[in-house]
C-alpha positions in Angstrom: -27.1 25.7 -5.9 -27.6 25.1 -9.6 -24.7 22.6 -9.3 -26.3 20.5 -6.5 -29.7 20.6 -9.0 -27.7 19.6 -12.3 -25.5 16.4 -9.8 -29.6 16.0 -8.9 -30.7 15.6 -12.1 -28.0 13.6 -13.6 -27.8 11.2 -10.9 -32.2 10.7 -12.1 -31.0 9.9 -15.5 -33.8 12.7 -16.7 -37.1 10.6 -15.2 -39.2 12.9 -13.7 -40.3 10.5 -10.9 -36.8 10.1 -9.8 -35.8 13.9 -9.5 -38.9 14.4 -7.4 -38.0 11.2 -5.4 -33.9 13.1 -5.5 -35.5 16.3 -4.2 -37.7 15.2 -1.6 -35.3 13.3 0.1 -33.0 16.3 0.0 -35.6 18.5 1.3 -36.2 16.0 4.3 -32.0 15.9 5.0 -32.7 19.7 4.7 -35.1 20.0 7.6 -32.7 18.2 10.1 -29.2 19.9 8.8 -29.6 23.6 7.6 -30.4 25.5 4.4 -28.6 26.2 1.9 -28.4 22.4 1.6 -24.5 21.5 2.3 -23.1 18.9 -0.8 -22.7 16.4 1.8 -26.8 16.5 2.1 -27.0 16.2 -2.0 -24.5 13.4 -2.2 -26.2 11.5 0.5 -29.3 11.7 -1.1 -27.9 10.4 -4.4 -26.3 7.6 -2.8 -29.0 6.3 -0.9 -31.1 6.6 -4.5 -28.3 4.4 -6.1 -28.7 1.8 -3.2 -32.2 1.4 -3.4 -32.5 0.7 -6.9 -29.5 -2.3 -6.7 -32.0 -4.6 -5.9 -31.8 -7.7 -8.1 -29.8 -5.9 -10.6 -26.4 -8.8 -9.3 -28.5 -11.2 -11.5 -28.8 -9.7 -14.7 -25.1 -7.6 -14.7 -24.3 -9.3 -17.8 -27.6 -8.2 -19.5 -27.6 -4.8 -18.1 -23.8 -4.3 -19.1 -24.5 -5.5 -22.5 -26.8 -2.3 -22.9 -24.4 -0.3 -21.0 -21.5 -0.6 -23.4 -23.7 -0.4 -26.6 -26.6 1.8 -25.9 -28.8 -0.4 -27.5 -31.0 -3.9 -26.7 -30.4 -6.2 -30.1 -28.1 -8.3 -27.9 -31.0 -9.4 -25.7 -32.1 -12.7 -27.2 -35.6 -14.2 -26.5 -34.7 -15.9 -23.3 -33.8 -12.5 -22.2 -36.9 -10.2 -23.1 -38.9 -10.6 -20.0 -36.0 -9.8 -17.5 -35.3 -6.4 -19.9 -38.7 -5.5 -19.9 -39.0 -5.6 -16.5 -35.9 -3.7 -16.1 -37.6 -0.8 -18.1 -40.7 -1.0 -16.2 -38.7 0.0 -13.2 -37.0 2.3 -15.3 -33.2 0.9 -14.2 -33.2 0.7 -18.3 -34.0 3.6 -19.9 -34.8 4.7 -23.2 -33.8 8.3 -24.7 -35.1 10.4 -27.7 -32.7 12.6 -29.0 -32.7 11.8 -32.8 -32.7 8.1 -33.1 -33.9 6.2 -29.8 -30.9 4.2 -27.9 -31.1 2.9 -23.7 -29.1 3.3 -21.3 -28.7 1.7 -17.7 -29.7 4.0 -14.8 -26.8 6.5 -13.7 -27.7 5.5 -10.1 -26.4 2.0 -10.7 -24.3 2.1 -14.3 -20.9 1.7 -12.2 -22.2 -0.8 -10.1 -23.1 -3.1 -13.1 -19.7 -2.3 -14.4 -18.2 -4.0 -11.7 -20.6 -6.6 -11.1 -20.0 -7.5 -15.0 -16.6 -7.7 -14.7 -16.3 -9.4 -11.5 -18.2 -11.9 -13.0 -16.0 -12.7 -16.4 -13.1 -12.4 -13.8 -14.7 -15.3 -11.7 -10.8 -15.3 -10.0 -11.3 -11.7 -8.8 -13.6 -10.9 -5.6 -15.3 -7.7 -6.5 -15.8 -6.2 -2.9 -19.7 -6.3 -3.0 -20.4 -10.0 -1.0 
């Protein structure tokens, strides 16, 4: 539905790579459950996107929620420019064009670098992921 194809391109935070990546996955769910393609299918697919890409973002949640909350980079300081460059090679930081430039953390993992930020300047709190 066009719903399922918006949720599908939203959850690819508009790289191309990553919608194809969203629809194959969904066409392969598709082959073994039925067509149209249920939400459950959709959703499934756009969790297990999200789960791939948390891989070593737990050591750089206070970076990545820095650029999160401000949609920007000038509070990465030197030490920090190697770890943020390779977090836009991978594309989990991403940069947008409409009018002046400004980044943003991939959808697939924004929340979960919420939480991971928080947990950790609440060092009392146990945030659930361990």
């Amino acid at each position: 539905s066009a719903d399922q194809v918006e949720r599908l391109i939203v959850a690819s935070g508009g790289h191309l790579r990553g919608l194809l990546g969203l629809v194959r996955d969904v066409l392969i769910r598709a082959r073994r459950a039925s067509v149209p393609v249920a939400d459950d299918v959709v959703e499934a697919a756009i969790a297990e996107f999200g789960e791939r890409r948390r891989a070593g973002v737990r050591a750089d949640a206070v970076l990545l929620d820095g650029v999160r909350r401000t949609f920007g980079i000038d509070h990465v300081d030197d030490a920090q420019l190697a770890r943020l460059a390779r977090h836009l090679d991978s594309h989990l930081v991403l940069c947008y064009r409409n009018g002046a430039g400004w980044y943003d953390v991939h959808p697939a993992v924004r929340e979960y670098v919420r939480r991971l930020a928080e947990a950790e300047s609440s060092p009392d709190q146990d945030d659930g992921e361990r």
